[in-house]
N, C-alpha and C positions, 0 to 999 in steps of 0.2 A: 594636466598634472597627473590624471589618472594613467595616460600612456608612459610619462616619462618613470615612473611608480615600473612599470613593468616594464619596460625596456631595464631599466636597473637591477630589476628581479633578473631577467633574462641572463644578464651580460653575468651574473653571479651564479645561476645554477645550470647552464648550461654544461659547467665542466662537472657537473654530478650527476651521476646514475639516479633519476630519481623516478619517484610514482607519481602520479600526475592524476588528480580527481576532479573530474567535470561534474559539478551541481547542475543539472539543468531543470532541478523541479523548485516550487517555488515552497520550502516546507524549511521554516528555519529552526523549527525543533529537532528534526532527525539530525538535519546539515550540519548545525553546529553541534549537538552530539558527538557525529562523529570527528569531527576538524580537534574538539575539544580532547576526546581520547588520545590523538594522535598529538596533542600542546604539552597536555602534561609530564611534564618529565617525569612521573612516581611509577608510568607506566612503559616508560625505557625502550621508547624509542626515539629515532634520531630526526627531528623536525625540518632538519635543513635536505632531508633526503623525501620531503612529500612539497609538489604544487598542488595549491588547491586553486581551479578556474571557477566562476561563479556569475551569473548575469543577475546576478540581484543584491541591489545595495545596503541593502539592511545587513547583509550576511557578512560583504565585506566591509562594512564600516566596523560591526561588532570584533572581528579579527584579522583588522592588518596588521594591528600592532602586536600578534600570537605569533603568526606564523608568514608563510610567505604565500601569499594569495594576490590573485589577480583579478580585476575586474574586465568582463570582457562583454557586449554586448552580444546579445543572440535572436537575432531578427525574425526567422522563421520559427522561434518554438522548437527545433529541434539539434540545436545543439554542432551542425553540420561544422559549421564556420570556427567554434570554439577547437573541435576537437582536429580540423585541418591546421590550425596556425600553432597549434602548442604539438601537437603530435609527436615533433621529432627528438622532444625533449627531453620525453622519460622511456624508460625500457620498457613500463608499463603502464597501457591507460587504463582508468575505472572509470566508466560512464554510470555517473548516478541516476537510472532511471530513461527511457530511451521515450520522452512527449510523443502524445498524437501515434502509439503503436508504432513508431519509426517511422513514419513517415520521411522521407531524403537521406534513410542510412544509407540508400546507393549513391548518395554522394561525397560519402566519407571518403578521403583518399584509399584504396587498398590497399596501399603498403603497409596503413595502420593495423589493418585487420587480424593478423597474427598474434598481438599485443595488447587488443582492447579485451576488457573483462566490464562485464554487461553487468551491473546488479538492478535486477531488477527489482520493482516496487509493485510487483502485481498486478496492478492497472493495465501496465504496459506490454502483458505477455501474447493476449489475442490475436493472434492475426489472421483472425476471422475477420472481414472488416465485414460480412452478411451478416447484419444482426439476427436476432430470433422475431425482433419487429417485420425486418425484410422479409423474412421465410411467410410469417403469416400472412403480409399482406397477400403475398404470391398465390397461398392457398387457396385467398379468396378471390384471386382475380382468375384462378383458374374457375372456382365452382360457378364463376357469375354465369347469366346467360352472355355469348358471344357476342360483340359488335365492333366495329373497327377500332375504337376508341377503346375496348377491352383490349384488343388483339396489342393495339399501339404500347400499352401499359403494357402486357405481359412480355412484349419485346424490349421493353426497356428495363424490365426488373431482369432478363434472362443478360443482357448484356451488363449490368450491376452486378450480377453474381459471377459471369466471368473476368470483370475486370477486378473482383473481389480475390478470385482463384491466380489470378495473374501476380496480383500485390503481394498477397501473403506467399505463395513459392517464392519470388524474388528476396524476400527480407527471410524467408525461412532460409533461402541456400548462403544470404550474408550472415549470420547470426552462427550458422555453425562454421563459419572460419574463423570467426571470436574465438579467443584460446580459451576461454570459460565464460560463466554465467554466475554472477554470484547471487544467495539467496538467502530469506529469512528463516523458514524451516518445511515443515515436510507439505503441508500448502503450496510454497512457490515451487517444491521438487516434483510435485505429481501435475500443475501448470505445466511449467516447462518440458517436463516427458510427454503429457500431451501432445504440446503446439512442435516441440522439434528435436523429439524424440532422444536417443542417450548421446547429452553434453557433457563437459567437461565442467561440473557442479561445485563451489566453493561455500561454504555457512557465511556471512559477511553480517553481522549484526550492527545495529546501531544502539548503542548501550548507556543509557541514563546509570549515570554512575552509583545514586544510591538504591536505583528501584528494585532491587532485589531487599533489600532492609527496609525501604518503606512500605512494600508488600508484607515482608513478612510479619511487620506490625500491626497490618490491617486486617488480618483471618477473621475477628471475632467481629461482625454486627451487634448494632444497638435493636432492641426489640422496638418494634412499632407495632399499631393495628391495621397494619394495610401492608399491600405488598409492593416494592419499588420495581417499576419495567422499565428499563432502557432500551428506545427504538430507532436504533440504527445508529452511528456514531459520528455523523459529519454532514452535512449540508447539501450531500449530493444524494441522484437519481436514485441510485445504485442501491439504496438504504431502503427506496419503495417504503417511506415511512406514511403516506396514505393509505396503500393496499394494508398496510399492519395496523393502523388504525381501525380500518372495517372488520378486518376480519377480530380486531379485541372489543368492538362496539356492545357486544352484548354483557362484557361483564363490565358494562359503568357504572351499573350503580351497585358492585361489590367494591370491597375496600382495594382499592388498586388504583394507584398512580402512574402516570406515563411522564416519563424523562425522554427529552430532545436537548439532544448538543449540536447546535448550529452556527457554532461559533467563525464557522471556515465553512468554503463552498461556492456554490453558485448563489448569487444573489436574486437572481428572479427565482428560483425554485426555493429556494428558504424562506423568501414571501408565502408563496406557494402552500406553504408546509404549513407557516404559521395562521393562517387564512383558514386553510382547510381543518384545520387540529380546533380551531376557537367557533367552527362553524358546525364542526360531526363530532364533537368528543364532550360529552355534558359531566364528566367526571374530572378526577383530581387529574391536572397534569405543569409540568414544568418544563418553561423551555430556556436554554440555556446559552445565553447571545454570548458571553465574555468571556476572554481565555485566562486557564487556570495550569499554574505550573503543573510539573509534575504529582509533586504532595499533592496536593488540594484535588487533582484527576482519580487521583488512587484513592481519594479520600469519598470521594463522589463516585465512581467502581462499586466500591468496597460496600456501598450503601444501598445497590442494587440487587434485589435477589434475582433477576432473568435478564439475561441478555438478549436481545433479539436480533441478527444480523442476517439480513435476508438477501444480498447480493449474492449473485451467483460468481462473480471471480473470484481471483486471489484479492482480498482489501480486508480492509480495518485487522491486520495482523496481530498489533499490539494492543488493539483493546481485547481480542482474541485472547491473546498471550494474558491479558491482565484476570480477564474471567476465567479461564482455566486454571490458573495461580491461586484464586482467592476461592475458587471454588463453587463460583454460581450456576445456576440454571440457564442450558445455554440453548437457544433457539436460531438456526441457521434452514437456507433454502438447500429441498430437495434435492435440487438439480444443482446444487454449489460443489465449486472444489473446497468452501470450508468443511462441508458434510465428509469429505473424501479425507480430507485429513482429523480430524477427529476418530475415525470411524479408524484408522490406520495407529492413532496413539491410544485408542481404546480409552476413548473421553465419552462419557454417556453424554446426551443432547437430542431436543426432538427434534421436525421438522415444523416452520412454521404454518407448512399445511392441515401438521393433524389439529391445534388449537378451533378449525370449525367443529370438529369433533366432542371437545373436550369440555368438559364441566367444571367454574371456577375453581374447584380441589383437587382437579387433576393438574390444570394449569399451573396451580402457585408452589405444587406441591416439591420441595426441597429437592434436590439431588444432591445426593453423595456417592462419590469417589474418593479412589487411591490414587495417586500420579506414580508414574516411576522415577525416578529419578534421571534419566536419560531423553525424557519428553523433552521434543523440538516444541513444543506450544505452549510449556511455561517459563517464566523470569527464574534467570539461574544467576548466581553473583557474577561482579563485576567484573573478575578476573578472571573466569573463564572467557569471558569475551573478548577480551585483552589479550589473553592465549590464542585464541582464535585468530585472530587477526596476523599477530604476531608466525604461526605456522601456516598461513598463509601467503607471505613475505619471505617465511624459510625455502618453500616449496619452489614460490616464484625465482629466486636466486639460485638454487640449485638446477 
């Protein structure tokens, strides 16, 4: 039923110029965000001129009946298969997010290549595939003393990092025949300049329709005697919510609470988390297994005074976005490109390194700022977003 569903689509929009959106990540609050801006008619555009492709059913069961979506299986994780059979379709493709750092974008037809537009989700920018894990261990298998079985190890870490230098030139030289790259704000622009240098750069938001007004209701906190820390914002590695653990271990028995949203993630390392937090943490702490709309998110934000996000990529944008909006105390790693773009919007923020330093009154102690009104890092209404998108469409047609 599902194929005969899209041959029917097919046989009907083939004679239109259309956009053509590959979901390939499994996130159905952004996805349907965006599908949903592009439904509503208040926002004036033309629905019969967007395919939305998507390998997850939850998404398309929510809007077959909206707009014209397809259900398409996608076996390896990265989208190859979806974006070769719809390809010819539209003048232009968006690829939502590019799994596993691209892994088989060299198998995308290239005749598409001129025509895809990349937005990436941060995750996916690396194409480092040598981690900083790799590099160390390497350090040490030089400083050990020598024996065959070192020798064998250091031959095989030295052919890992060439076949690492091989991967990423390959997906670097596909990635700039992409006619652009779309991005969330000055975070994913200073990524991107990084890893492949000056592209063809587009703003591509995903816009919760009321969060600029339910932010801007939530400025004022309720007074407590303790202070709210949120540590890290998802279920993954990347959050190092046990290293933020130790390093806050010594103020447990000051008034301060630790908040985890674990709501989404890897499931062995969310054990993990919750295991290690009920074993090393003898203070107040909450962790938060159950998903919460929007409101109820900003409501629970809004109630935190320090943010801690300690991943070094581009990630957690919009709880980013939502801390710098409201106003909190905001703790990021050293060596992150969050620090880079803060430091670039003129956001105060420490590092989560100086906290060994710091005495519970320096840690809880309030920050204030001015925002300018042109910051890529805070919620700006709804309509600008919608504009955005909209001269993004103008640009592409002309």
């Amino acid at each position: 039923k599902l194929d005969d569903k899209v041959n029917g689509l097919l046989a009907i929009i083939e004679k239109n110029p259309l956009y053509v959106h590959f979901f390939l990540i499994e996130n159905l609050g952004f996805n349907k965000r965006l599908i949903d801006m592009f439904c509503d008619k208040e926002n004036g555009f033309d629905v019969k001129e967007h395919l939305f492709i998507t390998s997850y059913k939850e998404l398309y069961e929510l809007e077959k009946d909206n707009c014209n979506i397809c259900y398409h299986t996608n076996p390896n994780f990265n989208g190859v298969e979806m974006i070769n059979k719809y390809g010819d379709i539209g003048k232009w493709l968006f690829v939502h997010s590019l799994p596993g750092w691209g892994r088989g974008t060299e198998n995308i037809n290239k005749k598409y290549f001129h025509k895809i537009i990349w937005r990436t989700w941060g995750h996916d920018v690396n194409v480092k595939q040598y981690t900083d894990n790799n590099k160390e261990y390497f350090k040490k298998l030089l400083s050990c003393k020598k024996s065959f079985l070192v020798y064998k190890q250091i031959a095989g870490e030295i052919m890992a990092m060439v076949k690492s230098l091989v991967i990423s030139k390959k997906r670097i030289n596909i990635v700039k025949k992409f006619y652009g790259i779309g991005i969330n704000d000055i975070v994913d622009e200073i990524n991107i300049k990084k890893n492949y240098g000056n592209v063809n750069l587009m703003h591509m938001p995903y816009p919760e329709k009321h969060e600029y007004e339910i932010l801007a209701s939530k400025i004022v906190s309720e007074s407590r005697d303790y202070i709210n820390v949120m540590v890290g914002h998802s279920g993954y590695s990347n959050d190092n919510h046990c290293e933020i653990v130790n390093v806050l271990k010594k103020f447990e028995k000051d008034p301060i609470k630790l908040n985890f949203v674990l709501n989404y993630g890897d499931n062995d390392y969310i054990k993990k988390v919750i295991e290690y937090v009920k074993n090393n943490w003898a203070g107040k702490y909450e962790i938060i297994m159950s998903h919460m709309d929007y409101g109820d998110y900003a409501e629970f934000v809004n109630d935190m005074d320090i943010i801690v996000l300690d991943g070094k990529s581009s990630y957690a944008l919009g709880n980013l976005a939502m801390a710098v909006t409201l106003k909190k105390s905001i703790f990021v790693n050293r060596k992150g490109v969050l620090k880079e773009g803060l430091l670039k919007e003129k956001i105060p923020f420490n590092c989560t390194d100086e906290i060994a330093s710091m005495s519970f009154q320096q840690f809880s102690k309030k920050t204030s700022f001015s925002i300018d009104a042109n910051c890529s890092l805070c919620i700006h209404p709804y309509k600008i977003y919608v504009n955005m998108w909209k001269e993004i469409y103008n640009k592409l047609d002309r």
